[in-house]
C-alpha positions as CSV (number, residue, x, y, z in Angstrom):
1,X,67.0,168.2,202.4
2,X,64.9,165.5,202.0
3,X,63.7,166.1,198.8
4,X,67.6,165.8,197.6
5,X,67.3,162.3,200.0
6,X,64.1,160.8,198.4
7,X,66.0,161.7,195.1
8,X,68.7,160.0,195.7
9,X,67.1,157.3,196.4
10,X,64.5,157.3,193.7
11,X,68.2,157.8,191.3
12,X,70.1,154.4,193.1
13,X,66.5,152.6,193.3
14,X,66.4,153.3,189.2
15,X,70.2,152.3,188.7
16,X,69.7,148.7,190.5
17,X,66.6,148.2,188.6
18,X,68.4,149.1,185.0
19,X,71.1,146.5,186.8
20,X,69.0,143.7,186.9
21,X,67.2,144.1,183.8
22,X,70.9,144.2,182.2
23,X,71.6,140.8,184.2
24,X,68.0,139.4,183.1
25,X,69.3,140.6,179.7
26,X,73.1,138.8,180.2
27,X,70.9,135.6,181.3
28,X,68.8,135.5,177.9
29,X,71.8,136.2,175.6
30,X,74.2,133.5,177.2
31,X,71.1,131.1,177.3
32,X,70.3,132.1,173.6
33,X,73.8,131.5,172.7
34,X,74.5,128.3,174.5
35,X,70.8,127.0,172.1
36,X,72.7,128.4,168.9
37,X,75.9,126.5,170.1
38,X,74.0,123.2,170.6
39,X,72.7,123.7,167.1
40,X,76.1,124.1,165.3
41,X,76.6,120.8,167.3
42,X,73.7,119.2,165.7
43,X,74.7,120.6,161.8
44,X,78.3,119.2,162.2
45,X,77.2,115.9,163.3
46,X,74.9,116.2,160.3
47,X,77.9,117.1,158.0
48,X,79.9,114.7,159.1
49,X,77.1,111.7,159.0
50,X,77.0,112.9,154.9
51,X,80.3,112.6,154.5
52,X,80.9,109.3,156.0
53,X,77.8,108.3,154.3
54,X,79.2,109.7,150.6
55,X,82.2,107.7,149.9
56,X,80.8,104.5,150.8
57,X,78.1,105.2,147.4
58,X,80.7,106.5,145.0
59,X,83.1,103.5,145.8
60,X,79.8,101.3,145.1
61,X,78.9,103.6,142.1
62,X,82.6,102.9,140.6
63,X,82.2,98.9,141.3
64,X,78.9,98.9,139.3
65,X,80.3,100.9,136.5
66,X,82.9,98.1,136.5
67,X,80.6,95.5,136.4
68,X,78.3,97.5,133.3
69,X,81.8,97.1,131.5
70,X,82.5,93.9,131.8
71,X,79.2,92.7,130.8
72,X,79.4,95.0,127.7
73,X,81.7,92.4,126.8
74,X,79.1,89.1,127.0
75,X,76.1,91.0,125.7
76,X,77.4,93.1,122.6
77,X,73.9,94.1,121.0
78,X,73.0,96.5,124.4
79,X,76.5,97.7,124.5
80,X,76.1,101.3,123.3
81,X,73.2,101.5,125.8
82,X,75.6,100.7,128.5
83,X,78.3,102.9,127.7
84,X,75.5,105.7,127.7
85,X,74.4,104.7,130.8
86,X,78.1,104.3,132.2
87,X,78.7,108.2,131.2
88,X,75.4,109.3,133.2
89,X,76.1,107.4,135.9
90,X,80.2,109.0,135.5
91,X,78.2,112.7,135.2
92,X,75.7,112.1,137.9
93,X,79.3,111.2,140.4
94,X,81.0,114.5,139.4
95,X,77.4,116.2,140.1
96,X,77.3,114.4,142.8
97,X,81.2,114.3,144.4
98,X,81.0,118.7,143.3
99,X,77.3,119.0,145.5
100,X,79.4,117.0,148.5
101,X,82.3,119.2,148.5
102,X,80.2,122.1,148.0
103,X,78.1,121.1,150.6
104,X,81.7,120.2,152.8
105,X,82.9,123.7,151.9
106,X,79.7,125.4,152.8
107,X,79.4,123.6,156.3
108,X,82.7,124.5,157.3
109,X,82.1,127.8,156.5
110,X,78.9,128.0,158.6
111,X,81.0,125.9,161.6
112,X,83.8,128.6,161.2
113,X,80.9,131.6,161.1
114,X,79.5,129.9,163.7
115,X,82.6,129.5,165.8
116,X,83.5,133.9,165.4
117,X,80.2,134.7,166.3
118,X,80.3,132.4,169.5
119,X,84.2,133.8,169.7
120,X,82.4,137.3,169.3
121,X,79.4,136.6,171.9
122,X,82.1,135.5,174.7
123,X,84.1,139.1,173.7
124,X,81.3,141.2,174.3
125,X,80.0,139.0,177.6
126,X,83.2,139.5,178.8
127,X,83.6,143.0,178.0
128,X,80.1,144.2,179.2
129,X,80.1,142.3,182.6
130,X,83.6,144.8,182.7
131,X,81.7,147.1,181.6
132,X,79.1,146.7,184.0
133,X,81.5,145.9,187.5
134,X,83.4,149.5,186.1
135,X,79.7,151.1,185.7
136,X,79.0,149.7,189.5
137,X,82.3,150.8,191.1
138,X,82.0,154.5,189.5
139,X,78.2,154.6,190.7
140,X,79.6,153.5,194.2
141,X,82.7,156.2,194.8
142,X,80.6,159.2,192.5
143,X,77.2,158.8,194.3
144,X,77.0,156.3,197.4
145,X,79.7,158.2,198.7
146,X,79.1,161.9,198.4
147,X,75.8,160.8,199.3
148,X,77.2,159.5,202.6
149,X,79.2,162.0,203.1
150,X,76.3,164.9,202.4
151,X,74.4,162.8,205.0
152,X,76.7,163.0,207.4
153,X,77.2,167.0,206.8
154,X,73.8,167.2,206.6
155,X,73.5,165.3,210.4
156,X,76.0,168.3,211.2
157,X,74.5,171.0,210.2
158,X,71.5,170.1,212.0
159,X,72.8,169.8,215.1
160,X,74.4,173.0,214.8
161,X,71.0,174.9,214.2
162,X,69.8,172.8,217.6
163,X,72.6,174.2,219.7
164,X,72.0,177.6,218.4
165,X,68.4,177.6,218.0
166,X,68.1,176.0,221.9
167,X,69.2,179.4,223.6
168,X,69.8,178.0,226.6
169,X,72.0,175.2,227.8
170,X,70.5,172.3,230.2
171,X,71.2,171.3,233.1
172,X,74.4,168.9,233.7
173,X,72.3,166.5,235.6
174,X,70.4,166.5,232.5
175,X,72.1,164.9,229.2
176,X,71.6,165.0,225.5
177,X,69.9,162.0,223.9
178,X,73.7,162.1,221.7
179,X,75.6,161.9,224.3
180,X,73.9,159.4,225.7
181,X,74.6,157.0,222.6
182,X,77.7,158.4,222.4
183,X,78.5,157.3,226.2
């Protein structure tokens, strides 16, 4: 009878250890989570310092293709090298304007992918700590309580095979050490 105690015991002793390895677990997750969070935070601010940055150098690139046109005029001998340098400078802003929206569409993407998987991370926290409080309650009415209540019929048993085994009764002026609590 014991034996069935000690490994009952030895059972709940192993389920609250595999509980707080699963909470030690839940800890690491939500704290590696909240660092990949922080990142996202960092890349968008990142993105968005590009993009503000960007428009200012194409509106400048535009003004300077101006200029390189206007001086074509004044100095006619270096005017084909201008023009050729006007059409890099017109390739190198589509290169340019196509690598920032590129670059735009790519880090909206990652902030979207980013966003699920934190989405997805708060599901599956959610549904595990469920998980977990349903895992506790079933552990609670399946085990703790048969347990209990096998103690308990255990505790009766016991004092049955006293009363037989005893043979003879005691005295009245003599009580039980049960019925002494009891009283």
């Amino acid at each position: 009878m014991e034996t069935y105690l000690l490994a009952i015991l030895i059972i709940v002793t192993l389920l609250l250890i595999v509980q707080a390895v699963v909470f030690i677990g839940f800890y690491l997750l939500a704290k590696r989570i909240v660092e990949l969070v922080e990142r996202v935070g960092q890349l968008q601010s990142r993105a968005e310092y590009l993009l503000q940055n960007t428009e200012p150098v194409l509106h400048l690139s535009q003004q300077v293709m101006t200029e390189f046109k206007e001086a074509a005029g004044y100095f006619s001998q270096g005017a084909q090298h201008i023009n050729a340098i006007a059409e890099m400078v017109k390739d190198e802003t589509a290169d340019v304007k196509n690598l920032l929206g590129d670059t735009t569409a790519l880090a909206r993407r990652e902030l979207d992918k980013a966003k699920a998987q934190a989405e997805q991370m708060q599901k599956a926290l959610a549904s595990t700590t469920d998980k977990f409080q349903r895992t506790a309650d079933i552990v609670q009415n399946n085990v703790l309580e048969p347990a209990r209540e096998f103690s308990y019929l255990m505790a009766g048993v016991r004092r049955a095979v006293e009363v037989l085994s005893a043979g003879k009764s005691l005295p009245v002026n003599r009580a039980y050490q049960d019925e002494e609590m009891f009283i």
